[in-house]
C-alpha positions as CSV (number, residue, x, y, z in Angstrom):
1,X,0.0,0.0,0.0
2,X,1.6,3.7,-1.1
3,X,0.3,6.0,1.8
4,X,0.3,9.7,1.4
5,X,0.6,12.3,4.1
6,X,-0.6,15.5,3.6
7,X,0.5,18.0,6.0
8,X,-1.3,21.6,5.1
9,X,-1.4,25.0,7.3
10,X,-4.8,25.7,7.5
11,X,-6.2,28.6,6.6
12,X,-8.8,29.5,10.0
13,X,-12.3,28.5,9.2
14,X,-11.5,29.0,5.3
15,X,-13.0,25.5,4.2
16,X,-12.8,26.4,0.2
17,X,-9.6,27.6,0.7
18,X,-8.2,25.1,2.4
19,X,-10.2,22.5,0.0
20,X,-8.3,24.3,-2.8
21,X,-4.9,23.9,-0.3
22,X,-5.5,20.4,0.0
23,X,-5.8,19.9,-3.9
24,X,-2.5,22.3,-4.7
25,X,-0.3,20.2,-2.4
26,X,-1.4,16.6,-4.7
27,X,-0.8,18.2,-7.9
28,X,2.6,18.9,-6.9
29,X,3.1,15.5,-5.9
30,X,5.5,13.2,-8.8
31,X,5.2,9.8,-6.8
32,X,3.7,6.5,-7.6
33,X,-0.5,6.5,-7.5
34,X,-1.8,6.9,-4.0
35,X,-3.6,4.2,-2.5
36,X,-4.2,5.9,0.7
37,X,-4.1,9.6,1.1
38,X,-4.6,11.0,4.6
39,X,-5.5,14.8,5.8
40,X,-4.7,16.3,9.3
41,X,-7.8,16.8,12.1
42,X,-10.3,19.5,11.3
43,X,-8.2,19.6,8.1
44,X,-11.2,22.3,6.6
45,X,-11.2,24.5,9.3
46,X,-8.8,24.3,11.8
47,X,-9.5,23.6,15.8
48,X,-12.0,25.9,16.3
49,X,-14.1,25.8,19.4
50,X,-17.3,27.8,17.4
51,X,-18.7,24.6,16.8
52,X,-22.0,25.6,16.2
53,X,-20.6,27.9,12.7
54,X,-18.5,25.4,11.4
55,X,-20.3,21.8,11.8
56,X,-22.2,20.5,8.7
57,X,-24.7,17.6,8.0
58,X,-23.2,13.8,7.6
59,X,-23.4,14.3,3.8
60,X,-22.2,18.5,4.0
61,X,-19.6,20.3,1.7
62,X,-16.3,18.7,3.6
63,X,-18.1,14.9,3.6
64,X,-18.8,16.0,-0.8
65,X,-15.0,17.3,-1.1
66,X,-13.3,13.9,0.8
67,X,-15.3,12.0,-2.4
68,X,-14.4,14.2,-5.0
69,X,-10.8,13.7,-4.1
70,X,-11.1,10.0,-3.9
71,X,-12.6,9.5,-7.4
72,X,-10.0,12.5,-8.6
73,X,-7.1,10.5,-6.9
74,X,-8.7,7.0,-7.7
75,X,-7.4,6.4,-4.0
76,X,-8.7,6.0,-0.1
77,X,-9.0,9.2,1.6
78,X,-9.2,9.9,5.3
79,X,-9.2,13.2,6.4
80,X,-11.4,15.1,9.4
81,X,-14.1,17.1,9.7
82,X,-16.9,18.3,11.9
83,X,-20.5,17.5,11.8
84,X,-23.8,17.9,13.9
85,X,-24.2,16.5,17.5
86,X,-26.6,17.4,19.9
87,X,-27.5,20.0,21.8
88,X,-25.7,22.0,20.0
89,X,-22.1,20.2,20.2
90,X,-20.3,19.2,17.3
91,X,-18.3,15.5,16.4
92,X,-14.8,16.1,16.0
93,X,-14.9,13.1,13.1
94,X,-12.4,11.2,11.0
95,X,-14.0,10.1,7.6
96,X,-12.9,7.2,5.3
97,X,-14.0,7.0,1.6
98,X,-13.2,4.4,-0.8
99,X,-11.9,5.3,-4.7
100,X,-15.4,5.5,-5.8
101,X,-16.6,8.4,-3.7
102,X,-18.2,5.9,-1.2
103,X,-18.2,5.9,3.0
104,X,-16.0,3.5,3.8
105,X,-16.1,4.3,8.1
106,X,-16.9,7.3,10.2
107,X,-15.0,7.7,13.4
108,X,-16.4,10.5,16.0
109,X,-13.5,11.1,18.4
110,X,-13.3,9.2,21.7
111,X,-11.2,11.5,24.3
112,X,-12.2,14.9,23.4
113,X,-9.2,17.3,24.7
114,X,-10.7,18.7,27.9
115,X,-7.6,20.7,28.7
116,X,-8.7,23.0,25.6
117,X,-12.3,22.7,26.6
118,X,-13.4,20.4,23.8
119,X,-15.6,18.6,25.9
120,X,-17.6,22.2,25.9
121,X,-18.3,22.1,22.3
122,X,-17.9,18.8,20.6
123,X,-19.5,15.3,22.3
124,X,-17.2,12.3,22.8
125,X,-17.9,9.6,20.6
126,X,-18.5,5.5,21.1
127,X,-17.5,3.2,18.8
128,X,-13.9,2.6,16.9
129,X,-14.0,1.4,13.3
130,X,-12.0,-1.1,11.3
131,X,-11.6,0.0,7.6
132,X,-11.0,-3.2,5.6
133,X,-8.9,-2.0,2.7
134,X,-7.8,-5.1,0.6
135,X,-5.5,-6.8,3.6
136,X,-5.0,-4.4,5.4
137,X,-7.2,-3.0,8.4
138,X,-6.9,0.8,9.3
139,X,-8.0,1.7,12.1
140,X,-8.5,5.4,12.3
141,X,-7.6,7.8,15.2
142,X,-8.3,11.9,16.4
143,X,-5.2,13.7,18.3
144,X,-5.6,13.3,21.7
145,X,-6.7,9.7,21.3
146,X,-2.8,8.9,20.7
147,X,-2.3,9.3,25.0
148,X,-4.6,6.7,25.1
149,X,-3.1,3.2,24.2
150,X,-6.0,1.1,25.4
151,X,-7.8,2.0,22.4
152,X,-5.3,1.0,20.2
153,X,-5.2,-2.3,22.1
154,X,-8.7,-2.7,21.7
155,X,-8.5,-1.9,17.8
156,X,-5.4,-4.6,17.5
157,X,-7.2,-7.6,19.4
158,X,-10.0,-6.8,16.0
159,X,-7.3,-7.6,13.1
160,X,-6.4,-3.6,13.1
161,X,-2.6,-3.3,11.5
162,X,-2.2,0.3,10.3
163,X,-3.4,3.1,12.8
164,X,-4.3,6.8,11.3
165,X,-3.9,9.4,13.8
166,X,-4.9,13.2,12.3
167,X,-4.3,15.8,14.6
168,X,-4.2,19.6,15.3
169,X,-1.1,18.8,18.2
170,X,0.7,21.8,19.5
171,X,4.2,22.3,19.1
172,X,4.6,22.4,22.7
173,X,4.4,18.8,23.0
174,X,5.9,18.0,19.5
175,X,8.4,15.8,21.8
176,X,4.9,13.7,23.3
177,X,3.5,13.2,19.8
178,X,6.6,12.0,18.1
179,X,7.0,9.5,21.3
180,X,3.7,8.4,21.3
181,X,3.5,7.7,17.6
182,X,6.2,5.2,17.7
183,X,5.2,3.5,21.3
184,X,1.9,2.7,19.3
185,X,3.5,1.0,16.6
186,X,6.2,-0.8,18.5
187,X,3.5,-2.0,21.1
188,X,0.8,-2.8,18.5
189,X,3.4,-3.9,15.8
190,X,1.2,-2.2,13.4
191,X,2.0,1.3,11.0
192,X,0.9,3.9,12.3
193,X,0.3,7.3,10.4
194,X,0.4,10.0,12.3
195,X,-0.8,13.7,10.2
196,X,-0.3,17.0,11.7
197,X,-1.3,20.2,10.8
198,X,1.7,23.0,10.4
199,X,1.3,26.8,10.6
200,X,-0.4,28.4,13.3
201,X,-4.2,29.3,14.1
202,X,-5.9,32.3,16.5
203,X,-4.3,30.7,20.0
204,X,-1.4,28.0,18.9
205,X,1.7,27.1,16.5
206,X,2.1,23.8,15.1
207,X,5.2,22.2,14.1
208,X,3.9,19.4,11.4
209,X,6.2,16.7,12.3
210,X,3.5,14.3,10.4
211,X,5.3,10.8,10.6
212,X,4.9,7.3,9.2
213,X,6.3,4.8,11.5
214,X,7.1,1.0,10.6
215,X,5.9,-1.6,13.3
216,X,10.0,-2.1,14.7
217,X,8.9,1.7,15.8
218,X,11.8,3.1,12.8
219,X,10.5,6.7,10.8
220,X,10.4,6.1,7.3
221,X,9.0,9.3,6.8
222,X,9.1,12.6,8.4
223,X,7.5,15.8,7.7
224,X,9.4,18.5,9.1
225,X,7.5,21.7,10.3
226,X,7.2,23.1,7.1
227,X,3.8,22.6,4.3
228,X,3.9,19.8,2.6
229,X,3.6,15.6,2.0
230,X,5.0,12.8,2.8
231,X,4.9,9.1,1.7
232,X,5.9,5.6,1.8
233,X,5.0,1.9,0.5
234,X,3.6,-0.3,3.3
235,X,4.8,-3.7,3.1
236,X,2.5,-5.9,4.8
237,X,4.2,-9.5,4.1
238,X,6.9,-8.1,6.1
239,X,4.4,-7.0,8.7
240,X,3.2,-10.5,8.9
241,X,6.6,-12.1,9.3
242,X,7.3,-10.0,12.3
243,X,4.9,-10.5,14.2
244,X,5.4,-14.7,13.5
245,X,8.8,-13.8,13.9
246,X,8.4,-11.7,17.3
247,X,5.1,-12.8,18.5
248,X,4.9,-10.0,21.1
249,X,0.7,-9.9,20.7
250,X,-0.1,-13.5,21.2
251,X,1.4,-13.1,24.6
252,X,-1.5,-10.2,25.9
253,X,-3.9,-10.6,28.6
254,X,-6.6,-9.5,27.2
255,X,-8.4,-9.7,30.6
256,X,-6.4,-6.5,31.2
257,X,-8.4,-4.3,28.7
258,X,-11.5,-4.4,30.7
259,X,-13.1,-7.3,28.1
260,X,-12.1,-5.2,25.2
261,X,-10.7,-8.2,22.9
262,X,-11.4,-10.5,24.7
263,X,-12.7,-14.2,23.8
């Protein structure tokens, strides 16, 4: 599988601009054909709390955009937006659609980010899909989810081997995401994609640093801070042969997860 990381500064609450961004950053691109492309968190607009201005229906302009790109691209795209809760929240979401334009799985993020007062505006969400893409099974992920490994766990004892993380994640703690990102894929023994945004909005910088990580926990692709993508061919035979090799996962105790995986 060729993945494709696209790390963009986003343009505050601009969603045709930063649709247009999005599209300007492929078109530059001189690699093999994407089968994966993935987008950063609230890649559209940007982490804004104003929840109520910027949320759209299921089927809105951002969820018409994500498959016009995938037929455009003839490739999976993954990429986040925001969409309609209740009670006037929003759903900090991660969206998967197939080649054909088609829903492939919707994600609502699990761990809203209290410290920024998330919680306030956007509800948490339940469930944690498994995209089935040929072999592979992504598994996809929203920022501050990444501080929580349990979900992971949960996602590998289901078949999941490549985790997508999008995020808007601070510069501050640049040192926390690029730690984090590789303790999930050494401990899951899975990829893991992990796309930041870059630039800076209203209240924070962010430093990119959008990584893909191989499951031995080695970068085989780093952003930097600056706009721009990123990419790398998956191999998932050698996947498979390290975890026979290294069978690290068949020794969990799944008992440990609270019934997540469990028999």
């Amino acid at each position: 599988m060729h993945v494709v990381a696209v790390q963009n500064n986003i343009q505050w609450e601009s969603k045709d601009a930063n649709y247009a961004r999005v599209r300007r950053l492929l078109a530059q691109r001189q690699g093999p054909g994407a089968d994966l492309i993935v987008l950063p968190e609230m890649f559209a607009t940007g982490f804004s709390m104003n929840a109520v201005a910027i949320a759209e229906s299921a089927d809105g302009p951002t969820r018409r955009f994500l498959g016009e790109l995938a037929r455009e691209q003839n490739a999976h795209v993954l990429g986040g937006l925001v969409t309609e809760g209740e009670g006037g929240k929003g759903r900090n979401e991660a969206l998967v659609i197939d080649p054909s334009g088609s829903e492939l799985a919707r994600y609502s993020k699990r761990h809203p980010f209290s410290f920024s007062g998330e919680h306030n505006c956007y509800e948490a969400g339940d469930g944690l899909p498994i995209a089935e893409i040929g072999a592979w099974r992504l598994c996809p992920l929203v920022c501050y989810d990444l501080r929580f490994p349990e979900d992971f766990r949960e996602a590998v004892t289901r078949g999941a081997n490549l985790f997508a993380v999008i995020a808007n994640w601070p510069a501050a703690r640049e040192a926390h995401w690029r730690a984090l990102l590789v303790a999930r894929a050494i401990e899951n023994q899975a990829y893991v994609i992990g796309v930041n945004r870059c630039g800076a909005d209203p209240k924070l910088t962010y430093s990119g640093c959008s990584l893909i990580v191989n499951p031995q926990g080695e970068i085989v692709a780093d952003a930097g801070q600056e706009e721009g993508i990123i990419e790398a061919t998956l191999d998932l035979s050698a996947l498979t042969e390290y975890r026979t090799r290294f069978p690290a996962l068949a020794d969990m105790r799944h008992g440990s997860l609270g019934g997540a995986g469990s028999p």
